[in-house]
Gaussian input, Z-matrix of N, CA and C with variables (Angstrom, degrees):
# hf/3-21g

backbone

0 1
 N
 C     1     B1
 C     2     B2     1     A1
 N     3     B3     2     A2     1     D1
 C     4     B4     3     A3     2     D2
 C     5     B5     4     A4     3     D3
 N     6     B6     5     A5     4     D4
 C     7     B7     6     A6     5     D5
 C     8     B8     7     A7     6     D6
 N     9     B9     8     A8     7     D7
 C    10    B10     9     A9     8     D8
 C    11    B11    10    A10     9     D9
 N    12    B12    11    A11    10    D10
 C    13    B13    12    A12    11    D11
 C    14    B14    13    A13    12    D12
 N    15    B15    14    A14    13    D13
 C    16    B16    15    A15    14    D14
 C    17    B17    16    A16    15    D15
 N    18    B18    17    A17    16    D16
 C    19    B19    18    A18    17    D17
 C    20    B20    19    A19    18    D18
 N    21    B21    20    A20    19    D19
 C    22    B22    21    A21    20    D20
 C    23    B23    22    A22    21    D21
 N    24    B24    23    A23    22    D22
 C    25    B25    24    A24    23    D23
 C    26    B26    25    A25    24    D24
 N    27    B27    26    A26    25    D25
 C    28    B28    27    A27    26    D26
 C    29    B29    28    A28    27    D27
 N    30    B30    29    A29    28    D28
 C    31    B31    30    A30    29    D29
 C    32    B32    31    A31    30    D30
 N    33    B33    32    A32    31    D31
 C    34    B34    33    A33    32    D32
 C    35    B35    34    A34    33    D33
 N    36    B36    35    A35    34    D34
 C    37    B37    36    A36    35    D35
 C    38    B38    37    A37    36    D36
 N    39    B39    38    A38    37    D37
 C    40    B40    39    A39    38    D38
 C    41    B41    40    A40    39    D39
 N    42    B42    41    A41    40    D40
 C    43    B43    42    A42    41    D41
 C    44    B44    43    A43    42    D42
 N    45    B45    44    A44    43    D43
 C    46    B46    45    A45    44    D44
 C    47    B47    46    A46    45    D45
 N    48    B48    47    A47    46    D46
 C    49    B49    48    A48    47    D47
 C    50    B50    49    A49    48    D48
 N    51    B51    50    A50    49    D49
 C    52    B52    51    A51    50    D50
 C    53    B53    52    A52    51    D51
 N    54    B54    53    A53    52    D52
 C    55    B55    54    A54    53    D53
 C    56    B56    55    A55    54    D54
 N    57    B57    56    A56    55    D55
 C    58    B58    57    A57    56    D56
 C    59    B59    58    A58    57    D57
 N    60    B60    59    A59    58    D58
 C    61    B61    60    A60    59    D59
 C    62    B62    61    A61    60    D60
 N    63    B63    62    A62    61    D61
 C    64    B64    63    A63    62    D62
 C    65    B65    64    A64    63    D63
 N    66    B66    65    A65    64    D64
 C    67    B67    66    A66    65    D65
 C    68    B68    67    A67    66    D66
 N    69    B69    68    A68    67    D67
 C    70    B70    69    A69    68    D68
 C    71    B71    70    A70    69    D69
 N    72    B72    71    A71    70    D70
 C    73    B73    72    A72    71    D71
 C    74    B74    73    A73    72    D72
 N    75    B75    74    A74    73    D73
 C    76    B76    75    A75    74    D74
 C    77    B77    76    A76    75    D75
 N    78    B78    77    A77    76    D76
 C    79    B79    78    A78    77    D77
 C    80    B80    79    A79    78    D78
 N    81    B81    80    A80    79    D79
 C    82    B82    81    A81    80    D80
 C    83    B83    82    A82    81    D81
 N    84    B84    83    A83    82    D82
 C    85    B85    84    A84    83    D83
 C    86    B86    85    A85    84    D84
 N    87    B87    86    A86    85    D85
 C    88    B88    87    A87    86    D86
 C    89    B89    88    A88    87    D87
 N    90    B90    89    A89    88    D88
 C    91    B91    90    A90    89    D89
 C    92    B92    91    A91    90    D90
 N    93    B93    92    A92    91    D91
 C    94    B94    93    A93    92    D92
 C    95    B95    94    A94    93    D93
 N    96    B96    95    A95    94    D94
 C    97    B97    96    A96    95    D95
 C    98    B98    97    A97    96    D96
 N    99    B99    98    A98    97    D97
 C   100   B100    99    A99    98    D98
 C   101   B101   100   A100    99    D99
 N   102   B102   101   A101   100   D100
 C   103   B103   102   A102   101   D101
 C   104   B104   103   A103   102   D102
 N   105   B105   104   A104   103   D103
 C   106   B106   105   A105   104   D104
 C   107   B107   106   A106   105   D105
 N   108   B108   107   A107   106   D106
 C   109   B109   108   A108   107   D107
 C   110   B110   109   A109   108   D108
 N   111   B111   110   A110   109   D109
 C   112   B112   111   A111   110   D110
 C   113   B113   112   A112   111   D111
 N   114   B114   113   A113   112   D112
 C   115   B115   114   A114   113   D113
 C   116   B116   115   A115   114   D114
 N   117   B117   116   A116   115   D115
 C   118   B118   117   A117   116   D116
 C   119   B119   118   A118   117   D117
 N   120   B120   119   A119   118   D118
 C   121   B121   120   A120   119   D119
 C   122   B122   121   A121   120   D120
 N   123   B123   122   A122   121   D121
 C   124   B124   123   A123   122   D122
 C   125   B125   124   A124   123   D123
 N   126   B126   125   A125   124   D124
 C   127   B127   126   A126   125   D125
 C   128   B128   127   A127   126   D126
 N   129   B129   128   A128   127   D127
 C   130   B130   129   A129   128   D128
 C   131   B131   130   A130   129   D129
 N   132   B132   131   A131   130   D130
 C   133   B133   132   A132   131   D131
 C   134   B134   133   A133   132   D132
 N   135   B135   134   A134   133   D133
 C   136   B136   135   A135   134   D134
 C   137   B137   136   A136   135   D135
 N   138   B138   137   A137   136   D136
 C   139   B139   138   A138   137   D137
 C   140   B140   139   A139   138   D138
 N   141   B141   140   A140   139   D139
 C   142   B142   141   A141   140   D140
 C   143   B143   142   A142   141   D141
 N   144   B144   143   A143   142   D142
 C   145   B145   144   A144   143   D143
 C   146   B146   145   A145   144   D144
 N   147   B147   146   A146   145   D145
 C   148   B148   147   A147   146   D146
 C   149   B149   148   A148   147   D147
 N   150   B150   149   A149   148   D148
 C   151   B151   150   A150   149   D149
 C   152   B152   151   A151   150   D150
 N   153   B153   152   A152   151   D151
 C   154   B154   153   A153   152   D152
 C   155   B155   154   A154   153   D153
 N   156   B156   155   A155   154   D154
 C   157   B157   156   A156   155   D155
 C   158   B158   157   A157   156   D156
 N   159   B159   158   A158   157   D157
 C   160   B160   159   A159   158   D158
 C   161   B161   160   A160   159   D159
 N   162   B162   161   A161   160   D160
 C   163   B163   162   A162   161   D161
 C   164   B164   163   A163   162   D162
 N   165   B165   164   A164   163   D163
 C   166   B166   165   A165   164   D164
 C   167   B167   166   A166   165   D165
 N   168   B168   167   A167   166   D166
 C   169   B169   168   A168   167   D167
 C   170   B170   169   A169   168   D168
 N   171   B171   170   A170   169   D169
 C   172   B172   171   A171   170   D170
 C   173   B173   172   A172   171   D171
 N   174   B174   173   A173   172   D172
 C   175   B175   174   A174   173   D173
 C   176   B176   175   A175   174   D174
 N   177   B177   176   A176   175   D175
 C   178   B178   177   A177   176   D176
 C   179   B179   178   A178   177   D177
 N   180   B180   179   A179   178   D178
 C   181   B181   180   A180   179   D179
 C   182   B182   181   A181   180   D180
 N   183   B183   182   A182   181   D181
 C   184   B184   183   A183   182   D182
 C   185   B185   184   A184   183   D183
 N   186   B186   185   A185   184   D184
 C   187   B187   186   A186   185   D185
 C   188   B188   187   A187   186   D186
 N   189   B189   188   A188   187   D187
 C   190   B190   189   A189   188   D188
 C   191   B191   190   A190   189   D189
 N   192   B192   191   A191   190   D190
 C   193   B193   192   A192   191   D191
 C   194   B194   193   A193   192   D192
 N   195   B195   194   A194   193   D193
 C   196   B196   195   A195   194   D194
 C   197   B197   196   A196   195   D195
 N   198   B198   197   A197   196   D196
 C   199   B199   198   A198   197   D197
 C   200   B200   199   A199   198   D198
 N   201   B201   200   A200   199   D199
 C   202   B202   201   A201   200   D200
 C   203   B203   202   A202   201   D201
 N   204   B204   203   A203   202   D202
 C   205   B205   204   A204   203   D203
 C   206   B206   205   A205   204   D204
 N   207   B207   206   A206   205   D205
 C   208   B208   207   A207   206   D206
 C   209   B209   208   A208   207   D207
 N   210   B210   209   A209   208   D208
 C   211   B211   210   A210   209   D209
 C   212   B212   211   A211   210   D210
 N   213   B213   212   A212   211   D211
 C   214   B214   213   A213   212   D212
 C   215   B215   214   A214   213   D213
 N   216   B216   215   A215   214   D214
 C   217   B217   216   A216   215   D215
 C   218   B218   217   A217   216   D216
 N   219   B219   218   A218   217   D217
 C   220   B220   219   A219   218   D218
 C   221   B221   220   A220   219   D219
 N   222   B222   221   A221   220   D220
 C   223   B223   222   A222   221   D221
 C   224   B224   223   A223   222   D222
 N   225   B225   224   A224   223   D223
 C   226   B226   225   A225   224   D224
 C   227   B227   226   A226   225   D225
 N   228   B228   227   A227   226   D226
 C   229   B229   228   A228   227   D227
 C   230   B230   229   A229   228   D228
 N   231   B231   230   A230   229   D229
 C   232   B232   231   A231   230   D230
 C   233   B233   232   A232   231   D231
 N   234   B234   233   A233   232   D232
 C   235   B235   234   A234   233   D233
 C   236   B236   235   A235   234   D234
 N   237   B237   236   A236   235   D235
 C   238   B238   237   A237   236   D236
 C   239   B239   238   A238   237   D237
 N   240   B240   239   A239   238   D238
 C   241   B241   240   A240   239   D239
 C   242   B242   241   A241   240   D240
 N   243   B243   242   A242   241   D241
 C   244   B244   243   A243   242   D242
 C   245   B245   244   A244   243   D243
 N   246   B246   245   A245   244   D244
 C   247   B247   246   A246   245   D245
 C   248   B248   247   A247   246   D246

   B1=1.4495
   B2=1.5284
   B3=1.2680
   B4=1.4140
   B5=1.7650
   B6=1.5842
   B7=1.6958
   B8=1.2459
   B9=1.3586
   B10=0.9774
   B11=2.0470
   B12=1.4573
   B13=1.4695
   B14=1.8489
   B15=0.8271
   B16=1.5531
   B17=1.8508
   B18=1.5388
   B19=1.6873
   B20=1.5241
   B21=1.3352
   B22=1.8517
   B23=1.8368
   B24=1.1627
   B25=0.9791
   B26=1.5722
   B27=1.6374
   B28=1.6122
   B29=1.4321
   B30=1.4435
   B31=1.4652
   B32=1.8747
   B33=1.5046
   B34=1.9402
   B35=1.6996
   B36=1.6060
   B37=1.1534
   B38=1.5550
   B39=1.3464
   B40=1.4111
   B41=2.0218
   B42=1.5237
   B43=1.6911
   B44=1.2878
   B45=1.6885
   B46=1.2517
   B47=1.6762
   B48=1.2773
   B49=1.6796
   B50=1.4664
   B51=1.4576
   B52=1.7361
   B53=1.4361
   B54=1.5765
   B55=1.3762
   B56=1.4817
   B57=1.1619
   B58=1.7022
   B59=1.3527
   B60=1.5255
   B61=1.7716
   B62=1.7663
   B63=1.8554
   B64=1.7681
   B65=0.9884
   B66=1.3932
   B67=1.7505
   B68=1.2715
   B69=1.1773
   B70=1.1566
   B71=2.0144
   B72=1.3625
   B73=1.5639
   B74=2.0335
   B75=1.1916
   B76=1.4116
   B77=1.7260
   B78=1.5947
   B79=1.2939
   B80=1.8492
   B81=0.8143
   B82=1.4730
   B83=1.5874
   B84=1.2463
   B85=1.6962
   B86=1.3632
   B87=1.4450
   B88=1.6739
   B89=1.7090
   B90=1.0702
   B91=1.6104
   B92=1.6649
   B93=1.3685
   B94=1.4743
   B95=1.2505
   B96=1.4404
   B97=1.9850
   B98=2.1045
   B99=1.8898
   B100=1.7177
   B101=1.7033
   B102=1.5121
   B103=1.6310
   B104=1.6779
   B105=1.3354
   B106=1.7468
   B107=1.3901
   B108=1.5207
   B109=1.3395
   B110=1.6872
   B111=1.5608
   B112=1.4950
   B113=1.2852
   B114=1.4091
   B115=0.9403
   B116=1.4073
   B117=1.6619
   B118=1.2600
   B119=1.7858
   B120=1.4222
   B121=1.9002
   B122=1.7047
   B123=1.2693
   B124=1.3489
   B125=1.5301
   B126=1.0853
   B127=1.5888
   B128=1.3556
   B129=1.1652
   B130=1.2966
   B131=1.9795
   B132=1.0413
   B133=0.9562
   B134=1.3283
   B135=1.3616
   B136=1.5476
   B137=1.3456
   B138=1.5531
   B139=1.4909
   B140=1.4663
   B141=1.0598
   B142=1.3669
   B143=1.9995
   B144=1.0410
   B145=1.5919
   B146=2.2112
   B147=1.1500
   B148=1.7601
   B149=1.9745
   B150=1.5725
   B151=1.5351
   B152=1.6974
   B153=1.2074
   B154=1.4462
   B155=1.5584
   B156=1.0765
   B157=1.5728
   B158=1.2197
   B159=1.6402
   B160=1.5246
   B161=1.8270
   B162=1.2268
   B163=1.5251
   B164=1.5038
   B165=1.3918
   B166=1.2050
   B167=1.7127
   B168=0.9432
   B169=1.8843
   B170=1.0887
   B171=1.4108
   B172=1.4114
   B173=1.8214
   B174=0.9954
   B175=1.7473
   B176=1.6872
   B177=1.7004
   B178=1.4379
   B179=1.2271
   B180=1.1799
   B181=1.3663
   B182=1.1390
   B183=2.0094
   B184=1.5853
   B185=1.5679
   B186=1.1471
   B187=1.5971
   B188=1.6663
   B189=1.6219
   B190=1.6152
   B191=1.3741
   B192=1.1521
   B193=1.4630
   B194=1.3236
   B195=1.8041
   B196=0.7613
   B197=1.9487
   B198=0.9669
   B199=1.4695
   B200=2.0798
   B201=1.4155
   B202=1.3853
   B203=1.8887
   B204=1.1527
   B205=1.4243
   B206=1.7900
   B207=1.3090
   B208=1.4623
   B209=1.4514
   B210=1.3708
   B211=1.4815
   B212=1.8190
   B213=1.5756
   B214=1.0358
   B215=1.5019
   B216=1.2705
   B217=1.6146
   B218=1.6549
   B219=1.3597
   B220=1.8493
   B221=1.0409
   B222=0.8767
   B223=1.6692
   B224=1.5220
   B225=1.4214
   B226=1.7056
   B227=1.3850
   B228=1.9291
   B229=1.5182
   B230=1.8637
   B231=1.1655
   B232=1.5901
   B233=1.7426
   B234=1.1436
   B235=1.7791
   B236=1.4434
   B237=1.8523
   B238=1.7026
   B239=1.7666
   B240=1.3724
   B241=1.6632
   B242=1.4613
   B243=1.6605
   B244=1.2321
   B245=1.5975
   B246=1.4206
   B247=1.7478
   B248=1.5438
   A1=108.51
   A2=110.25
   A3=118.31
   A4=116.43
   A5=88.32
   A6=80.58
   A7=143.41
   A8=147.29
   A9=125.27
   A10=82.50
   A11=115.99
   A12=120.29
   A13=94.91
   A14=128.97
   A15=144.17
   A16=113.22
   A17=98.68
   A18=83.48
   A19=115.00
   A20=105.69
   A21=115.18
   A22=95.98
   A23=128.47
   A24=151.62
   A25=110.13
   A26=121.31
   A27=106.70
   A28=97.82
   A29=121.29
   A30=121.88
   A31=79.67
   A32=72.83
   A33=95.31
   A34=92.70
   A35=111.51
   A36=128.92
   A37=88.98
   A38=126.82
   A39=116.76
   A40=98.54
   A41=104.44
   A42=127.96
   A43=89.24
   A44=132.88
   A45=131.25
   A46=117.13
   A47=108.03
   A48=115.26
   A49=102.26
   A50=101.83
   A51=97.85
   A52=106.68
   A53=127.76
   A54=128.28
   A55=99.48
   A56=121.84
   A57=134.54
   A58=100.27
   A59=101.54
   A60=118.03
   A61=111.07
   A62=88.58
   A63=102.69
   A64=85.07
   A65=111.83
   A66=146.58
   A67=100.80
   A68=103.03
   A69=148.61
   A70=116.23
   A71=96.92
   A72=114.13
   A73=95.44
   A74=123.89
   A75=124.78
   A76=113.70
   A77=113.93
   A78=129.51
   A79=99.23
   A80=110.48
   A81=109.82
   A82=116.17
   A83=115.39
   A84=120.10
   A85=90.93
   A86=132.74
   A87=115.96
   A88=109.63
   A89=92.98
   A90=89.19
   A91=125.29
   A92=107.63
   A93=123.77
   A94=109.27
   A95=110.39
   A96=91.42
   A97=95.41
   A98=87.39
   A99=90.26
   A100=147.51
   A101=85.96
   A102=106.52
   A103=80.93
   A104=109.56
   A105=113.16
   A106=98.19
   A107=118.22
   A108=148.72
   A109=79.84
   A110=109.85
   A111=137.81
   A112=119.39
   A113=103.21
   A114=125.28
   A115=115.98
   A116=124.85
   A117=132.36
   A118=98.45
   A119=97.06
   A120=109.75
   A121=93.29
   A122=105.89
   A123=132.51
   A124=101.04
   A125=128.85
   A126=126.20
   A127=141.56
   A128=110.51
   A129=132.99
   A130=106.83
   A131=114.41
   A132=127.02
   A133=124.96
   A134=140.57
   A135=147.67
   A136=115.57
   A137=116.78
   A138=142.45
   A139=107.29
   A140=119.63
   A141=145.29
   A142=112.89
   A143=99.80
   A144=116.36
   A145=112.84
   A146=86.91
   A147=68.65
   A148=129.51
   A149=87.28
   A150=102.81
   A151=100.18
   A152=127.80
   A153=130.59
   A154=93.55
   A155=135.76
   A156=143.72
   A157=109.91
   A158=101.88
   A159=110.07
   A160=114.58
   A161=97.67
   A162=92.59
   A163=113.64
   A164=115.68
   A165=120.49
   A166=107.27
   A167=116.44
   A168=119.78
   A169=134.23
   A170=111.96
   A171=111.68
   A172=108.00
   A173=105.81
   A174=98.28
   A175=104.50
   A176=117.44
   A177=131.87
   A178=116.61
   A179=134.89
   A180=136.59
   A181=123.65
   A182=84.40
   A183=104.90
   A184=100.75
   A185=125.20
   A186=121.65
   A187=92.18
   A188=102.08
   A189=129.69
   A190=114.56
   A191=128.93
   A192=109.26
   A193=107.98
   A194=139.34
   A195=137.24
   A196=124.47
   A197=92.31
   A198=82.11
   A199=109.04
   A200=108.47
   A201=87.98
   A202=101.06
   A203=102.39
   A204=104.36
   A205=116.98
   A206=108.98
   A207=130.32
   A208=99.25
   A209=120.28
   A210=113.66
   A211=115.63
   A212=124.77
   A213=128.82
   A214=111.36
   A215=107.88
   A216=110.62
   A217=112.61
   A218=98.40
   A219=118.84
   A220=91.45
   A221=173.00
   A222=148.53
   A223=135.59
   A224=87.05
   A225=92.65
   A226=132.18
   A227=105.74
   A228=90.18
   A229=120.49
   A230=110.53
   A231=77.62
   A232=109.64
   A233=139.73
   A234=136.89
   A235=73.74
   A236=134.81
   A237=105.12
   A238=102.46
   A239=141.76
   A240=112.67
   A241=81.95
   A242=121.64
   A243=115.94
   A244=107.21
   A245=119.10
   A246=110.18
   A247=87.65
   D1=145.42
   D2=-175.79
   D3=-94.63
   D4=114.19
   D5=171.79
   D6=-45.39
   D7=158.35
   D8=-136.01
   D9=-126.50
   D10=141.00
   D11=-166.38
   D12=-75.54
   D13=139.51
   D14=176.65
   D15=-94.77
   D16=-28.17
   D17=167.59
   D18=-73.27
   D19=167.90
   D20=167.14
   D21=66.73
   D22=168.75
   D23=-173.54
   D24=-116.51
   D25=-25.00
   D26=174.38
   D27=-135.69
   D28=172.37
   D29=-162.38
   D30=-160.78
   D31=171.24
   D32=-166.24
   D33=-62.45
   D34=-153.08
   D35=-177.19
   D36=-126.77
   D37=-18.19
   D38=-170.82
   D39=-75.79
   D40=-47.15
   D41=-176.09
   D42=-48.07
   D43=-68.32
   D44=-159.10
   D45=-63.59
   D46=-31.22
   D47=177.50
   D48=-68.80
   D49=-52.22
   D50=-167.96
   D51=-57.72
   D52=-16.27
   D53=-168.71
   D54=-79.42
   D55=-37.16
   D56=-148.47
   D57=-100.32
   D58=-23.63
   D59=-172.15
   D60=47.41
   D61=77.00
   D62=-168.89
   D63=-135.25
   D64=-142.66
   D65=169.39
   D66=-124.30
   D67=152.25
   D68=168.34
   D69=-42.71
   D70=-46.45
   D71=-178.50
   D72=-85.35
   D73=-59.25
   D74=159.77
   D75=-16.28
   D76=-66.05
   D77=-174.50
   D78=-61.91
   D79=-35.17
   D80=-179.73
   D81=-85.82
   D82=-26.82
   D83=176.27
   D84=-84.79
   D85=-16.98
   D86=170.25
   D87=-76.58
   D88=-23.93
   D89=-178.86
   D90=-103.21
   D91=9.00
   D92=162.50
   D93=-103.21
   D94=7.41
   D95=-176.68
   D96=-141.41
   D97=11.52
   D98=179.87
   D99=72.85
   D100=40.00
   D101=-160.33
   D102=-105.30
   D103=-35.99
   D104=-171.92
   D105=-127.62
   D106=162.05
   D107=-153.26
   D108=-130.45
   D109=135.90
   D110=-168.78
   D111=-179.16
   D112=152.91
   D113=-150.75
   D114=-143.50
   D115=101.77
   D116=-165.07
   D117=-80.11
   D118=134.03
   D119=178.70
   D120=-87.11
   D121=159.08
   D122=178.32
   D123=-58.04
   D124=-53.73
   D125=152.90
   D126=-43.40
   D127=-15.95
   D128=161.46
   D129=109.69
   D130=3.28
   D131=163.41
   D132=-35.44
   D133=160.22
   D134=138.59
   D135=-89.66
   D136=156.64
   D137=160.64
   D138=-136.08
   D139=165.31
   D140=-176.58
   D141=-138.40
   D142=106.10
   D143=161.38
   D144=-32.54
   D145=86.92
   D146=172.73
   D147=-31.07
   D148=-46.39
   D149=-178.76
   D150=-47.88
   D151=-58.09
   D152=-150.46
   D153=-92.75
   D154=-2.08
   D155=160.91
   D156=-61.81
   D157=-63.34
   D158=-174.15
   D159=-68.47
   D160=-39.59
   D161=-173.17
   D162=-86.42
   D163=18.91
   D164=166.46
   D165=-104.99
   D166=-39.95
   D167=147.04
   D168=-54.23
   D169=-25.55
   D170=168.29
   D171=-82.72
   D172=-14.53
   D173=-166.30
   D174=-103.94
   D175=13.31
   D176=-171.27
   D177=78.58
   D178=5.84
   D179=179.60
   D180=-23.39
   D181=-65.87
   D182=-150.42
   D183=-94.72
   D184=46.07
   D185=173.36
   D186=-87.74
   D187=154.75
   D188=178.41
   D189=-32.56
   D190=89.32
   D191=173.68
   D192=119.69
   D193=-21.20
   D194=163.42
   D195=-25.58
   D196=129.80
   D197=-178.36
   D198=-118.89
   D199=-168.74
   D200=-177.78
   D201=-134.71
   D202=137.61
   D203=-160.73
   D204=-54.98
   D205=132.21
   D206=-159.58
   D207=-52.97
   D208=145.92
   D209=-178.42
   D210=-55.11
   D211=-26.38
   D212=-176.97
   D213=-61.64
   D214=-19.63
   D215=-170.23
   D216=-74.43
   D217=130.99
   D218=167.20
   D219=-71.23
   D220=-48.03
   D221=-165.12
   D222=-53.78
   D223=-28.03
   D224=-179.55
   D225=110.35
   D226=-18.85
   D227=-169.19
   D228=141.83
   D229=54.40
   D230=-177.93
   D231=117.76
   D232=-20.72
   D233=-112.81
   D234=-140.59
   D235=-7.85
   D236=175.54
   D237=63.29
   D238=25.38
   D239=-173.65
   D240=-86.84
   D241=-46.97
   D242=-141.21
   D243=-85.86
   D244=20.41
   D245=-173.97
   D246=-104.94

């Protein structure tokens, strides 16, 4: 897993996948359903909050393959009940 850069406060969506070792579209369904803190660019772009990077790695998130819980799920999000 790729460390995560500590300067600046937001990083691409490409930086955040390679950290989580996902895609790119993954890093962005984490941050439409609130696993990550983001930030749409005037271009229409994404960013990602370093802070909510890391503390989504620190809590196991971002291991290989992680996925993010299906909208049907009672759980909420994130929490692994339903795998």
């Amino acid at each position: 897993m790729t460390e995560v850069k500590q300067s600046g406060t937001l990083i691409s969506l490409g930086e955040a996948a390679r950290s989580l070792e996902t895609t790119e579209l993954n890093v962005l369904m984490h941050v439409k359903r609130g696993l990550l803190q983001g930030v749409e660019r005037v271009d229409g772009g994404w960013q990602v909050t370093v802070a909510s990077l890391a503390a989504l790695l620190a809590k196991g998130a971002g291991k290989k393959g992680a996925v993010v819980c299906p909208p049907s799920c009672g759980k909420g999000g994130g929490c692994s009940a339903c795998e």
